[in-house]
N, C-alpha and C positions, 0 to 999 in steps of 0.2 A: 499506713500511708495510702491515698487513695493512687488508683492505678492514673494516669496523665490522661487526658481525655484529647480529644481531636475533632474538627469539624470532618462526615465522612458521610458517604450515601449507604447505607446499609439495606440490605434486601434476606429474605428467608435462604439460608442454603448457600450464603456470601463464604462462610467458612471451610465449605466443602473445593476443593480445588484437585482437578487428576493428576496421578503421575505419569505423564507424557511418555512412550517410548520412545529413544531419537531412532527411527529406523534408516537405513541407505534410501536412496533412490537407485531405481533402474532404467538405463536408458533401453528403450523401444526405438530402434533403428528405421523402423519401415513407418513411424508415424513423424518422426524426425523429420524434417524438410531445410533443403539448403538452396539458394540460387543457384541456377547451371553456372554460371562464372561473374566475376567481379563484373559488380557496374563502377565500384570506384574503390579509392585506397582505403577507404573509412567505412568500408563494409562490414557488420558485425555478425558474428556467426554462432556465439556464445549465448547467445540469449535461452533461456528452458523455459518453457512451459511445463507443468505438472499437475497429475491426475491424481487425485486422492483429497485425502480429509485437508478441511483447511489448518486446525491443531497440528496434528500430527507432520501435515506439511511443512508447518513453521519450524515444530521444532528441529526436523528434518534439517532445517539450514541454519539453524541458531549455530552451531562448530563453525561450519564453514563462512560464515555471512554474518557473523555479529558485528555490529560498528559497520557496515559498508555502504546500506542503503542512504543517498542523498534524499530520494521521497519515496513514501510510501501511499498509494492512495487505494482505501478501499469504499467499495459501495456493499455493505451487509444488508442482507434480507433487514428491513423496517421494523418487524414485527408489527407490522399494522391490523393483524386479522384477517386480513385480505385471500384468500387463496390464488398464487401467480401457479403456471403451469410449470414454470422451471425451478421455483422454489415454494416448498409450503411456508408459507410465511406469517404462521399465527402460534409462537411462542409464547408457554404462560413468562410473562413478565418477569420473572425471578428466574428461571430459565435462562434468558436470552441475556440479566443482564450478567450473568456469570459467564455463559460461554463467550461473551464480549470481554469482557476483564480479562478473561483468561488468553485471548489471543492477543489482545491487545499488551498484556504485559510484556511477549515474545518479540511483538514489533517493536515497542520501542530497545530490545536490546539490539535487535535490527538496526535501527537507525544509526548511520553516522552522527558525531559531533554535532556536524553544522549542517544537521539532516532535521526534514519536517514530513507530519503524516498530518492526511487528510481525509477525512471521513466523511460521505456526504450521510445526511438521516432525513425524518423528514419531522414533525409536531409530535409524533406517537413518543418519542423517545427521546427526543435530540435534549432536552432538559436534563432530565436524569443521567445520558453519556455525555455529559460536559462536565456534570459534578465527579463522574468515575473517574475520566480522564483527566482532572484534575487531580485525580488520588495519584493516580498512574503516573501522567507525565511529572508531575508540579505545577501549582496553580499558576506559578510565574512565569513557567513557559506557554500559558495559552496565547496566542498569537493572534486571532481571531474567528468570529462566526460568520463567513460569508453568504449573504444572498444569493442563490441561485435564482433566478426567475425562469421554470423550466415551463411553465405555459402561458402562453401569448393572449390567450381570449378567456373569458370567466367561464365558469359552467355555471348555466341559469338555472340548471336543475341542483345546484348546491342544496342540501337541508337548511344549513348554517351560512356559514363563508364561505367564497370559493374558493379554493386550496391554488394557489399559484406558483409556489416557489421551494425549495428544498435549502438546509441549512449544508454549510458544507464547515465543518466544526476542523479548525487549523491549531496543531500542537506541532513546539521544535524541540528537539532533543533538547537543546539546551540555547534560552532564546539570547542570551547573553551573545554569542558567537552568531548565530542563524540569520542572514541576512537574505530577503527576497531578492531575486533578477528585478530589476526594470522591466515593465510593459515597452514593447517596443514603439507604443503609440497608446495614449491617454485612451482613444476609441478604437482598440483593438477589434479587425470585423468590421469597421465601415468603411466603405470605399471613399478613394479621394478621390479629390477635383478640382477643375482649374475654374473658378467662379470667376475670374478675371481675367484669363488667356492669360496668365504668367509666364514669364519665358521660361522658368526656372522650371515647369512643369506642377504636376499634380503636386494638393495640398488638403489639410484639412483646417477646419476653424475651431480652438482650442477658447475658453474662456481667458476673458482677460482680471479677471477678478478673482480674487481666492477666499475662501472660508475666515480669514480672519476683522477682525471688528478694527477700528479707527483706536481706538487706546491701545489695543494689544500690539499694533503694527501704526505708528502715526507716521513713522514715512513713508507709509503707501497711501496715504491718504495728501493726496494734491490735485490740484486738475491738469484736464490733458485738453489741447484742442482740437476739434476737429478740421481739418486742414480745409475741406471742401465748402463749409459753413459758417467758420471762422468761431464756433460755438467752444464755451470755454466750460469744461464739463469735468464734473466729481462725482465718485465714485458714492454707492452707499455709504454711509457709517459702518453699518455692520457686513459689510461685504467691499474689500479696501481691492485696490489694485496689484494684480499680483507681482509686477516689475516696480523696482524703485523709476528713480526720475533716469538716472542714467539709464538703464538698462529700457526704459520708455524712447528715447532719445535716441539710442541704439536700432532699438525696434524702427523706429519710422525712418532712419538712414538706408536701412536694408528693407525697407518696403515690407515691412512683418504685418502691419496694422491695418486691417479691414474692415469698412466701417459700412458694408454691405452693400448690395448690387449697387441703391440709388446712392450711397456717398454719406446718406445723409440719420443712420443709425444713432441712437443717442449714448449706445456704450459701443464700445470698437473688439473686434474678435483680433484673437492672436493666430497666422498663417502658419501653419504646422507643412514643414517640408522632409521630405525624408532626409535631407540632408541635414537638415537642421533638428533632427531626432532622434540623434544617434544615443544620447542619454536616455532617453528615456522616461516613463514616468513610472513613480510608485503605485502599485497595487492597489485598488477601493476593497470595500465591502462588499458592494453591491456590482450582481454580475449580469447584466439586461439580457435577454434571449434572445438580440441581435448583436451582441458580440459573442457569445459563447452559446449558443448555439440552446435548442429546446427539445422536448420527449418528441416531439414531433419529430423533429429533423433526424434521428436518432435513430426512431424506428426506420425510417429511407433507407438511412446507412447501414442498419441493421441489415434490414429483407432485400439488401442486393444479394450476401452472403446465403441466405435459406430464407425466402419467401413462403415456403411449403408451410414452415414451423417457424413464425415471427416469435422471438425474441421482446418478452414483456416490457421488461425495465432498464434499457440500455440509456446508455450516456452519451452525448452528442461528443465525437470528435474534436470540434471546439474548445469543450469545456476542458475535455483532459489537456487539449494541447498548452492550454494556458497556465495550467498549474504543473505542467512539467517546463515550460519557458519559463515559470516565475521560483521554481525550483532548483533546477540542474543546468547543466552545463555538456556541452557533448560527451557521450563516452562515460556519463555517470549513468549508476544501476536506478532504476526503477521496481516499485515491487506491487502487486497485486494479488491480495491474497484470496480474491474473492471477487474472479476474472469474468463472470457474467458470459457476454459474450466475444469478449475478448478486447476493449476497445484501448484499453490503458496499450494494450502491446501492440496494436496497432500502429498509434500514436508515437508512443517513444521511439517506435522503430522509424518509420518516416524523419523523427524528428533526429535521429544518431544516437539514441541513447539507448544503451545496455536493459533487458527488460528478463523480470521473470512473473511470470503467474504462474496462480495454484487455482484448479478449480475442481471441483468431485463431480459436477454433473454431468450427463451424458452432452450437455451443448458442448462442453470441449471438443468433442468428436463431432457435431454435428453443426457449429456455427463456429468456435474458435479457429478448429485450422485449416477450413476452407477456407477461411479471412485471410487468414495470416499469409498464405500461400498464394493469394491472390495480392496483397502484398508484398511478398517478396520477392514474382515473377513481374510485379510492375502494372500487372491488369484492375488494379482496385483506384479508377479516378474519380469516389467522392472523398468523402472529408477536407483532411486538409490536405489533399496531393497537391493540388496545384497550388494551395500558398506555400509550402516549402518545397516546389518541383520536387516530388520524389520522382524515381525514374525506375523503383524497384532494388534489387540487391540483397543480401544477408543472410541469413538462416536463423533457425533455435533447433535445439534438441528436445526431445519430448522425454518424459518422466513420468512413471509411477512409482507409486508406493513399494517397497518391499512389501511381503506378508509379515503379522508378527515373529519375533525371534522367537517364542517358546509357545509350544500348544501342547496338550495334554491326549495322553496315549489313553489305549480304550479303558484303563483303570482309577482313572483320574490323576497319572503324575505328569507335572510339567516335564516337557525334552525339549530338545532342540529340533524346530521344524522341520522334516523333513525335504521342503523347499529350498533351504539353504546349503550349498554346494559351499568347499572349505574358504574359495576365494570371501561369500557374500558373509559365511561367518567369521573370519577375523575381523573384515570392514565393520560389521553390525557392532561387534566387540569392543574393537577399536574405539566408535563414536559413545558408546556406552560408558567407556572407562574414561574419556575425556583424552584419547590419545589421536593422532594426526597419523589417517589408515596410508602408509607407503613401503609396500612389501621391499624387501632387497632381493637384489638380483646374485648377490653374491653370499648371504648369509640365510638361511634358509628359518631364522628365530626371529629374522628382522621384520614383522609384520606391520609395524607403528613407531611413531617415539611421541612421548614428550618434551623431551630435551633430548640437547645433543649426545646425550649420555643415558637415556631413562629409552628406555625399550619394550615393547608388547611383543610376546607369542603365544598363540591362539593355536590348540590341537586337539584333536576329537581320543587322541590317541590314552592308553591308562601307562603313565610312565614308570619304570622301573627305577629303583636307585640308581644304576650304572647309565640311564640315561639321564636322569638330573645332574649326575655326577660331569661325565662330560659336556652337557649343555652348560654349567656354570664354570670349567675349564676355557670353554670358548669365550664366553662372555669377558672374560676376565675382572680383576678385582676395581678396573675404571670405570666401568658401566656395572648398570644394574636393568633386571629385566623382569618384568611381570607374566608369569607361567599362566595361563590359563588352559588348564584340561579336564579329559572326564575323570579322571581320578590318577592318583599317583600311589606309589610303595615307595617311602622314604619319609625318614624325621624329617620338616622343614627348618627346622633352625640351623642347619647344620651348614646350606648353603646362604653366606648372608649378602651375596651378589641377585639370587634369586625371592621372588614374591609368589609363593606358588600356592595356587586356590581351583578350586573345581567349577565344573561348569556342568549344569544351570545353577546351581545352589550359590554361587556367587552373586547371579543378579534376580533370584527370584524375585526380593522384597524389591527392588530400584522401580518396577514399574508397572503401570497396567496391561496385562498380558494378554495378548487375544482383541482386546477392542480394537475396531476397524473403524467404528465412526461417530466424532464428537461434532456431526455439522448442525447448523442449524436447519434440524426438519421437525416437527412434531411424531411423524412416526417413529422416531429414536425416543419419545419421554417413556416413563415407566406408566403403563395407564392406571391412573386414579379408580379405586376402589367405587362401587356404587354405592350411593348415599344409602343411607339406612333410617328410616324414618323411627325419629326414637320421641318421646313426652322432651320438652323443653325445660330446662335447658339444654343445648346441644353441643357446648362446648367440647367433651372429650371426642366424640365422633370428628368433631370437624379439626382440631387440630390434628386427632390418627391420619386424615385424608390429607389436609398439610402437608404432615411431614410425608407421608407416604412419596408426593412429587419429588424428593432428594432425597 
């Protein structure tokens, strides 16, 4: 029987996948930053930033943080070829799209339920990650490809096309449940106005027509008069009225219907009041560089932070504010696994919502938390401060990576790092074994549990019978606990309260030991062998060089 086949993108090296250490985080107190005192009740102080691999980061919080992200939004190096200063950004192709897969399958265990991630890319790629993340998420949960329009004027030195806009590629955990926020206004970013001196105050002018055709809708399709003209006027066929006759009726009782300075316009605009907007409208595809903001505006926001060392590919304040408004809700997490120069935590912070980024390059230290900081004391008034009056407030903790749990003494055996003090190796242990690290204050075996009854203890020590003996006395026969030490003297079967195994030999095979960094750079690939000029055919040479890259 043949094996079931599947529509899938397949790439050289698709098979190969690492085994992630889950290592601790450690917090860095002096990089940490908190506001001197509340600016308000809903001041958040929990938010982390973290320094290290974006992989290893992730899985870093997969324990603690699976299911709880409401969005996720990353901006990954392109692979365009390009060389940027903060990122080498010219992955072989098969390369870039594994280490994408591979972080990308961590995030969606990330996401909540009724949680969505968003990706921006830009033509080099965004085809081939829409087919992965179709493997990834489910083809049914794709959500949509938004338009970014991130430059405003063409380049006339283009080769080909000019390159205008970036795709911002939208998956839901699960689209059945995942519903977007309302835009709080159709023209989200353009200012209102009172074109009539309303008394009602500022307005904007919304279409009065909607996308659908005269068959598909036949009672939007009627005419309407114009009051000033006496002119008895129909809509397109294929572009019908988007109020029935009542809700038209409605409109011109309450003065909605504008039919342009002189009166005498031949289709009538709809008066958008903030009052009258409290619904909201749904989301488009298409995101113009004057609501959401351009690379140009970007960089501004960027080099108020570090002028000295501009920041290449940042994201306009705008952009992210609207996809965490069309995402979350106050006081939901936010996650950025690939923080650039910090703008996603910028953003949600201003905005009240909970925020973590991961970032490995040195811009964390040198654009992230001057930002932030300047943020959080209240001193940062571009972006969006002033549409959502921030006034300042909150904190994060800052975070790095542990070192690996085991490195190899000068004879080539794996030990336990000598960096790790007893507290960092139960915790390491703990998140290894899949157990929930919370030492007891009153039993000194109590390092973790998994259940109310299922137990971890973690000891460098070689234990003797008489102390497994009394260690499973204490335990008693309603719990059970998992021993982990450097060796023990005693049969194990004999205590069937205890699980008692050694350490390192317990988690040698569980993972890759020692790697530090799975980011996207080219100086991490293995270098390619040089070609070897051999009579043609060249087949065997060049598939050795092939595979050589995995």
């Amino acid at each position: 029987m043949s094996k079931k086949q599947r529509l899938e993108l397949t790439w050289i090296g698709k098979e190969i996948r690492p085994k992630l250490e889950p290592r601790i985080l450690l917090e860095d107190p002096e990089k940490s930053y908190h506001a001197a005192h509340r600016v308000s009740e809903n001041d958040i102080f929990d938010n982390r930033l973290i320094f290290g691999d974006n992989l290893l980061a992730l899985k870093a919080l997969e324990q603690e943080f699976t299911g709880k992200f409401k969005c996720i939004f990353i901006d990954p190096p392109y692979n365009t070829g390009s060389a940027f200063q903060h990122y080498d950004d010219g992955l072989e192709h098969s390369i870039w799209l594994g280490l994408m897969r591979d972080s990308l399958e961590i995030l969606r265990n990330l996401l909540s339920r009724d949680g969505s991630i968003w990706i921006t890319i830009d033509d080099n790629e965004a085809h081939y990650l829409k087919v992965m993340c179709d493997e990834i998420f489910g083809r049914a949960n794709f959500v949509a490809n938004v338009i970014w329009q991130k430059k405003f004027s063409p380049q006339n030195d283009a080769k080909w096309l000019s390159d205008m806009h970036d795709h911002i590629l939208v998956f839901a955990k699960d689209k059945s449940v995942w519903r977007p926020n309302l835009l709080k206004s159709e023209n989200v970013g353009r200012k209102r106005s009172n074109l009539d001196n309303d008394s009602r105050g500022d307005w904007i002018s919304v279409d009065y027509t909607c996308n659908k055709n005269r068959f598909e809708r036949p009672n939007l399709y009627y005419p309407i008069t114009n009051p000033n003209t006496g002119e008895e006027i129909y809509p397109k066929e294929t572009a019908v009225w988007r109020y029935n006759k009542e809700r038209h009726q409605d409109n011109e009782q309450q003065g909605l219907v504008y039919w342009g300075k002189s009166g005498q316009n031949k289709v009538p605009r709809f008066k958008n009041f903030v009052a009258v907007d409290r619904e909201g409208q749904v989301p488009s595809t298409i995101w113009l560089h004057q609501d959401v903001g351009n690379t140009q505006e970007a960089r501004k926001e960027s080099n108020i932070f570090n002028s000295d060392d501009p920041f290449a590919t940042p994201k306009p304040e705008r952009l992210l504010a609207r996809i965490i408004q069309i995402t979350t809700d106050p006081s939901d997490i936010v996650l950025d696994s690939f923080a650039g120069s910090g703008t996603t935590g910028a953003v949600a912070h201003k905005m009240g919502r909970r925020w973590i980024m991961i970032e490995l390059g040195e811009h964390c230290h040198t654009h992230i938390i001057p930002r932030l900081k300047k943020v959080i004391d209240g001193e940062d008034k571009g972006g969006i401060t002033q549409t959502v009056n921030w006034k300042g407030g909150g904190g994060f903790r800052y975070y790095r990576l542990a070192p690996s749990l085991l490195e190899k003494d000068k004879w080539g055996n794996w030990i336990i790092n000598k960096e790790y003090n007893p507290a960092m190796l139960a915790e390491a242990l703990c998140k290894i074994e899949g157990f929930t690290y919370s030492p007891s204050d009153t039993f000194y075996w109590q390092h973790g549990y998994s259940t109310e009854r299922d137990f971890i203890y973690v000891t460098t020590q070689n234990l003797s019978h008489e102390q497994l003996s009394q260690l499973a006395d204490e335990v008693g026969q309603e719990r059970t606990l998992l021993v982990l030490c450097s060796a023990f003297r005693s049969k194990v079967d004999i205590f069937p309260n205890l699980t008692i195994k050694k350490i390192p030999q317990q988690i040698l095979s569980r993972c890759e030991w020692g790697h530090d960094d799975y980011s996207l750079k080219t100086e991490n690939l293995p270098k390619t062998p040089p070609k070897i000029e051999q009579p043609s055919p060249q087949k065997p040479q060049q598939q050795h060089i092939q595979q050589s890259l995995f």
